[in-house]
C-alpha positions as CSV (number, residue, x, y, z in Angstrom):
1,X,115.1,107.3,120.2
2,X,112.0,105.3,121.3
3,X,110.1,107.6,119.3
4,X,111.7,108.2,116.1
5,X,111.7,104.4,116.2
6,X,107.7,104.5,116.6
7,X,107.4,107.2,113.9
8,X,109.8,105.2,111.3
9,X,107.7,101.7,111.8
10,X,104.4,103.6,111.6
11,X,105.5,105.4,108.5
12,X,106.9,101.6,106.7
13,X,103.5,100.3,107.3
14,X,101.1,103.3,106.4
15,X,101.4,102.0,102.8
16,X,100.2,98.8,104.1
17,X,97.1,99.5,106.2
18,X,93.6,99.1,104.7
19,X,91.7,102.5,105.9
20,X,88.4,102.0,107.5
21,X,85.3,102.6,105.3
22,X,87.6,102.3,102.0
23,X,86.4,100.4,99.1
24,X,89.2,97.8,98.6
25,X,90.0,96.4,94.8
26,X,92.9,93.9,95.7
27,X,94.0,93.8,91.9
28,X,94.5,97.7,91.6
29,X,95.0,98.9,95.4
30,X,97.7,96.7,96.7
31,X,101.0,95.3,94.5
32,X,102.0,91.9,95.8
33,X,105.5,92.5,95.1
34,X,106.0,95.9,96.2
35,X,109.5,96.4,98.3
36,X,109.3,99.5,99.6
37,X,112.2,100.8,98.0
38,X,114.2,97.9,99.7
39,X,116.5,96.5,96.8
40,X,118.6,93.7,98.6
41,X,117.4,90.6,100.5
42,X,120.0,91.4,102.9
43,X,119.0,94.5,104.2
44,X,115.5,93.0,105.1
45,X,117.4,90.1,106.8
46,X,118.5,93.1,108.6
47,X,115.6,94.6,109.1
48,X,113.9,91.5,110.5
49,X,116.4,90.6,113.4
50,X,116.4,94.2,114.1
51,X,112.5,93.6,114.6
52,X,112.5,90.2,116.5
53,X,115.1,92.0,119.0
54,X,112.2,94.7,119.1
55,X,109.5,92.1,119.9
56,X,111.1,89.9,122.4
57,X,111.5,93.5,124.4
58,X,108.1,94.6,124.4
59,X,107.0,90.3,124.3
60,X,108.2,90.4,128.0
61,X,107.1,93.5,128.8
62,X,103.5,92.6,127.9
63,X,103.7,88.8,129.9
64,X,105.3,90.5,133.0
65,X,102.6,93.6,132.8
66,X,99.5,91.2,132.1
67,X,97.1,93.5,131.6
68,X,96.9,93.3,127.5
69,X,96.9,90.4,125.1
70,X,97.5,90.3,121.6
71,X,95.9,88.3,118.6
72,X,97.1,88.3,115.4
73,X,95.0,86.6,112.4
74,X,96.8,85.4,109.3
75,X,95.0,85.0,105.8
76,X,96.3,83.9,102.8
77,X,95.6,82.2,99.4
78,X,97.6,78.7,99.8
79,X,101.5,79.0,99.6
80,X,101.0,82.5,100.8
81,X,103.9,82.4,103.6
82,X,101.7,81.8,106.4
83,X,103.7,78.8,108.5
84,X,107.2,80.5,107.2
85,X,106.1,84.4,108.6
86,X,105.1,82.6,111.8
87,X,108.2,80.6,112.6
88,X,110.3,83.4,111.3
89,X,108.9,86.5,113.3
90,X,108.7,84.9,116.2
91,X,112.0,83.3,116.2
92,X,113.3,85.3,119.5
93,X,110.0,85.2,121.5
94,X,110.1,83.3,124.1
95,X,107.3,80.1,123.3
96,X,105.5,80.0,126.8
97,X,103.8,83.5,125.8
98,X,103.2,82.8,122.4
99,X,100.3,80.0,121.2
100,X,99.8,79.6,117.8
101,X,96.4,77.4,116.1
102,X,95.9,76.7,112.7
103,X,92.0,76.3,112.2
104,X,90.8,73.0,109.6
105,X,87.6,71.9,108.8
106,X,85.2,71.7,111.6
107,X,85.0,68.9,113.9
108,X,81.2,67.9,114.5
109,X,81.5,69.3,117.7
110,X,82.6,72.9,116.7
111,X,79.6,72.3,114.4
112,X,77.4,71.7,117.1
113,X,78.2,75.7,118.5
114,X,77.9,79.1,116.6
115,X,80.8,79.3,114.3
116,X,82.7,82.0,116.3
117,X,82.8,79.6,118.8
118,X,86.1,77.7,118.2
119,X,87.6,80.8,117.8
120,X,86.6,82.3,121.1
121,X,87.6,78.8,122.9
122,X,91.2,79.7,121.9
123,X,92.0,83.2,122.5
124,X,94.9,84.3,123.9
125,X,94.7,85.6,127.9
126,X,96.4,88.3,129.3
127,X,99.7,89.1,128.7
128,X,100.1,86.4,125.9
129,X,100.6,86.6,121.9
130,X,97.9,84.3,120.1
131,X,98.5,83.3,116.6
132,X,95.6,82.1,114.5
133,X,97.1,80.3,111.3
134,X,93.7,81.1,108.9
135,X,91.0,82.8,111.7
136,X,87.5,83.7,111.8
137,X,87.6,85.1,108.7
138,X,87.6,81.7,107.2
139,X,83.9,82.3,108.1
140,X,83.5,84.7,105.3
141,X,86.0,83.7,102.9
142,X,86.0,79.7,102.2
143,X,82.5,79.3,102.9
144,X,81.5,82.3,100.9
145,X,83.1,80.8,97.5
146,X,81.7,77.3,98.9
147,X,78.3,78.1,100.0
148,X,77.5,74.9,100.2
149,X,79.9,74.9,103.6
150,X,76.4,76.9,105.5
151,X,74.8,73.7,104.8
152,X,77.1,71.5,107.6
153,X,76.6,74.6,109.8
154,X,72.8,74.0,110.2
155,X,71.9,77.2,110.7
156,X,68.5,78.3,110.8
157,X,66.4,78.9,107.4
158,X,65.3,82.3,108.0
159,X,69.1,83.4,108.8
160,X,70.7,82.3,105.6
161,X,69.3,84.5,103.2
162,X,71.1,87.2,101.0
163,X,72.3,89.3,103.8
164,X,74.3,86.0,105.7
165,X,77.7,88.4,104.7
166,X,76.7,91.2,105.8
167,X,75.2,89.9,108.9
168,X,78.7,88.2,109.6
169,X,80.7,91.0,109.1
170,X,78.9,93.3,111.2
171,X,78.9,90.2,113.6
172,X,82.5,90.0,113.6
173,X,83.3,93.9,113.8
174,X,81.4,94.1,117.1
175,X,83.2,90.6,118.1
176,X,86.8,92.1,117.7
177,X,85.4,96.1,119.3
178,X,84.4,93.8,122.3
179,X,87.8,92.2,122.8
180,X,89.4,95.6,122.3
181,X,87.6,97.2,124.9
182,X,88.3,94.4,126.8
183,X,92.4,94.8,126.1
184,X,92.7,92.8,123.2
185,X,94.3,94.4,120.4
186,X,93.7,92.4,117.2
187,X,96.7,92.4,114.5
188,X,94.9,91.4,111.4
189,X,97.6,91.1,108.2
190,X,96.2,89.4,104.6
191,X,99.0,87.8,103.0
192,X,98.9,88.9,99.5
193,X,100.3,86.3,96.7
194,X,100.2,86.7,93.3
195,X,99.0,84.0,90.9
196,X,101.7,83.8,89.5
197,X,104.1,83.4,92.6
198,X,101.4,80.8,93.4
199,X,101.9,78.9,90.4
200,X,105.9,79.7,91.0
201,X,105.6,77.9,94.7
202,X,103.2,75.1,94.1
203,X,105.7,73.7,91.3
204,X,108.5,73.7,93.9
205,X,106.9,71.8,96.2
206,X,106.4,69.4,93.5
207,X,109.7,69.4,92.4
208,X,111.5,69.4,95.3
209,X,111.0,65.7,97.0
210,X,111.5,67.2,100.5
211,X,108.1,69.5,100.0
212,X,105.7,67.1,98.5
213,X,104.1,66.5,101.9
214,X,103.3,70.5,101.5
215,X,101.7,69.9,98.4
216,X,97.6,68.7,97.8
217,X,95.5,68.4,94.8
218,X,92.6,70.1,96.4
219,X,95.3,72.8,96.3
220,X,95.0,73.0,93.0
221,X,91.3,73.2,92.6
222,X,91.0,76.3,95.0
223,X,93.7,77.7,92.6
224,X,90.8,77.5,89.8
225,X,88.8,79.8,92.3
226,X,91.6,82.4,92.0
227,X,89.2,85.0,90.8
228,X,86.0,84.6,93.3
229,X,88.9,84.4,95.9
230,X,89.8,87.7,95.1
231,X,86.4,89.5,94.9
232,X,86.2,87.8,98.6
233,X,88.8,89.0,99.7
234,X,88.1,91.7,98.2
235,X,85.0,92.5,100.2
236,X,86.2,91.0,103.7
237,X,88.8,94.1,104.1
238,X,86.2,96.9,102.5
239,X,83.8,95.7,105.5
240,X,86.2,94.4,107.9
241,X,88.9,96.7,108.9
242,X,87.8,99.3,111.5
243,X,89.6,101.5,113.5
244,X,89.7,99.1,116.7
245,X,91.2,96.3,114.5
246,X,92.5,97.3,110.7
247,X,93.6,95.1,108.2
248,X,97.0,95.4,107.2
249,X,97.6,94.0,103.4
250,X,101.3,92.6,103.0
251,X,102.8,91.8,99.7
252,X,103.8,88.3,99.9
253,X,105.4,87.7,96.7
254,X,109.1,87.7,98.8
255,X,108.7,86.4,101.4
256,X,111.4,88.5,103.1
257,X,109.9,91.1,102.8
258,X,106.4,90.1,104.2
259,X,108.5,88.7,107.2
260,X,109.6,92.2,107.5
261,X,106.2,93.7,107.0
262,X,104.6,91.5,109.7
263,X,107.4,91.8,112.2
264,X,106.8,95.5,111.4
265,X,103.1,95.7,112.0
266,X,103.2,93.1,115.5
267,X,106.2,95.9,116.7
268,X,103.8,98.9,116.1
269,X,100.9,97.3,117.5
270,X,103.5,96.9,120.9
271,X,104.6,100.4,120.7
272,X,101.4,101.1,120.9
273,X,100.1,99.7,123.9
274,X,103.3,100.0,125.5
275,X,103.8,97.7,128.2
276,X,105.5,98.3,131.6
277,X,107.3,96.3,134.3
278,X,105.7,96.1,137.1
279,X,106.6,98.5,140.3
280,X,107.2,96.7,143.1
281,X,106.3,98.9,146.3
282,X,108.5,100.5,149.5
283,X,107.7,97.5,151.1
284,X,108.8,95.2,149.0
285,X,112.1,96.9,148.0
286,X,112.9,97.2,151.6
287,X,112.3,93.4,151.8
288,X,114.2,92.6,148.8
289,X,117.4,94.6,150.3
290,X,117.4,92.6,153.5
291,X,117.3,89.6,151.0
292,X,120.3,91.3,149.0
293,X,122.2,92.0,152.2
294,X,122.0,88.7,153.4
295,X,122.8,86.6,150.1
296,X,125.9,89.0,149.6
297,X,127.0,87.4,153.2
298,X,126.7,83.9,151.7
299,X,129.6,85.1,148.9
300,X,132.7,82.6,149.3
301,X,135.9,83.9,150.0
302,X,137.9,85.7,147.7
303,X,134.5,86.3,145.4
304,X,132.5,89.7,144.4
305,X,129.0,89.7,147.0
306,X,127.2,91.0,144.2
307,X,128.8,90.0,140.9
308,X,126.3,91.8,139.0
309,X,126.4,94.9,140.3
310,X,130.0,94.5,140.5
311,X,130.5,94.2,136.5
312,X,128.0,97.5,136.3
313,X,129.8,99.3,138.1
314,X,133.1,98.5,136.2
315,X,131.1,98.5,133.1
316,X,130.4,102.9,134.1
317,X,133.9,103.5,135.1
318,X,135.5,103.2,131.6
319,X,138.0,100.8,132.4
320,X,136.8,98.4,129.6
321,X,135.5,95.8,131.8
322,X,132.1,95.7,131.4
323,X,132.6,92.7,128.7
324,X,133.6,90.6,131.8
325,X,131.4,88.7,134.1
326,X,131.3,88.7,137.5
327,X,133.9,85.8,137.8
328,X,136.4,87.5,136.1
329,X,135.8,85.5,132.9
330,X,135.9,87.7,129.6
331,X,132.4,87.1,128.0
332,X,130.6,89.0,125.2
333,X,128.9,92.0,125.6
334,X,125.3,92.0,125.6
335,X,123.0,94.1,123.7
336,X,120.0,95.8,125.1
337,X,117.2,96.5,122.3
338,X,115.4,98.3,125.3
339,X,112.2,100.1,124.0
340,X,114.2,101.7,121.4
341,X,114.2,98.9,119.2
């Protein structure tokens, strides 16, 4: 089942994945509102808790494991989805293993360093999820349409000739091989918008007096660099998605759908590395049955010494009870997404 569960998420996002060394045209290669054959809203609704189950399972197997961490890079054109994929696909995981940063203009001490620098200062360690809301790829994206952004990172004459892009996407490609080899598995997922969807979503948040807070002018003004944008973006995933840490390119017109699509790509990424519980040794399982033994003494009268292991062992005989707990109160019964998803 685990399996056939691996090969039926790895098959959803092959459509998605940008192949390393492949010449990316964002306007013909990738269809913002493509469904994958998914008709109804409600079957991705579906699909997504189905998903989050999946994720909180391997979420704690990776934090009790901590041997591997996990960052995932969002990028998207504004009103992309980013802040809604976030909160949504990681509904069910528990916080304290998840961070999340959203990146905004430098401070003049993030200035003051290389410009990987703020990025590196907030990786995620071992065992834990790290979110970065826009990433490192800001570096090639916002300053490349606003050149003029290399002039508040004072770098050095002979360094910002013609080649600065290249430079900084080799730069970044041996960045993300490093944390790789190092167990850091990079999920890297462009959320892609259509203008007109844009367009769509910026007038709701202008019409809508509970969203006006979401909505800036400057907003507007990056929405007349739709087209250098796209040529940027454009050229970031042609040079950019290797086979340590490929881009994944999510339609983002419905935002269901991307929620799925992300949720899907985090899950196979998991799969993947597989983490395990830890196995305690003889020694310590001898230790933990003397501990067993003598909490079952503490039970009060008339109670189960192990309730838990009481209710699974009613639960295998087939008399119905394994929807009780242990103090003989009826209670619901518990799914178990195991590895299986």
């Amino acid at each position: 089942m685990a399996d056939d569960t691996a090969e039926r998420i790895a098959k959803f996002i092959r459509p998605l994945r940008v192949e390393p060394g492949a010449k990316v045209r964002l306007v013909e290669d990738f269809d913002p509102g493509y469904k994958a054959g998914i008709r109804k809203k409600r079957e991705g609704v579906e699909l997504l808790r189905t998903g989050v189950e999946l994720l909180a399972d391997y979420q704690r197997r990776l934090a009790a494991q901590d041997t591997y961490g996990v960052l995932v890079c969002l990028q998207a054109l504004d009103a992309g989805g980013k802040d809604g994929t976030i909160r949504h696909v990681m509904s069910g995981i528990n916080p304290q293993g998840v961070r999340v940063h959203s990146f905004k203009v430098p401070s003049a001490e993030e200035l003051g360093h290389d410009y990987l620098w703020r990025y590196a200062c907030r990786l995620p360690g071992r065992g834990e999820i790290g979110i970065f809301n826009r990433s490192h790829y800001e570096e090639v994206l916002v300053v490349r349409v606003h050149p003029e952004n290399l002039d508040r990172q004072r770098l050095p004459d002979s360094t910002r000739g013609p080649d600065v892009w290249d430079r900084r996407y080799r730069e970044i490609n041996d960045w993300e091989r490093y944390l790789h080899d190092n167990g850091f598995r990079i999920v890297k997922l462009f959320l892609n918008l259509s203008k007109e969807e844009q367009r769509i979503r910026f007038l709701k948040r202008i019409d809508v007096p509970e969203r006006n807070w979401k909505f800036s002018p400057a907003d507007v003004r990056e929405r007349a660099r739709w087209d250098d944008y796209q040529r940027a973006f454009s050229q970031m995933l042609s040079a950019t998605s290797t086979e340590w840490a490929p881009w994944y390119v999510v339609p983002a017109d419905h935002k269901w759908f991307a929620r799925v699509c992300a949720a899907a790509v985090l899950a196979h990424t998991l799969i993947d590395i597989d983490p395990q519980y830890p196995q305690v040794s003889d020694e310590t399982r001898r230790g933990l049955a003397d501990v067993r033994r003598e909490l079952e003494r503490e039970a009060p009268k008339g109670a189960a010494a192990d309730p838990y292991a009481a209710s699974i062992a009613e639960g295998k005989s087939g008399n119905g009870a394994e929807g009780k707990s242990g103090n003989g109160k009826s209670g619901k019964k518990r799914k178990h997404s195991g590895g299986n998803g």
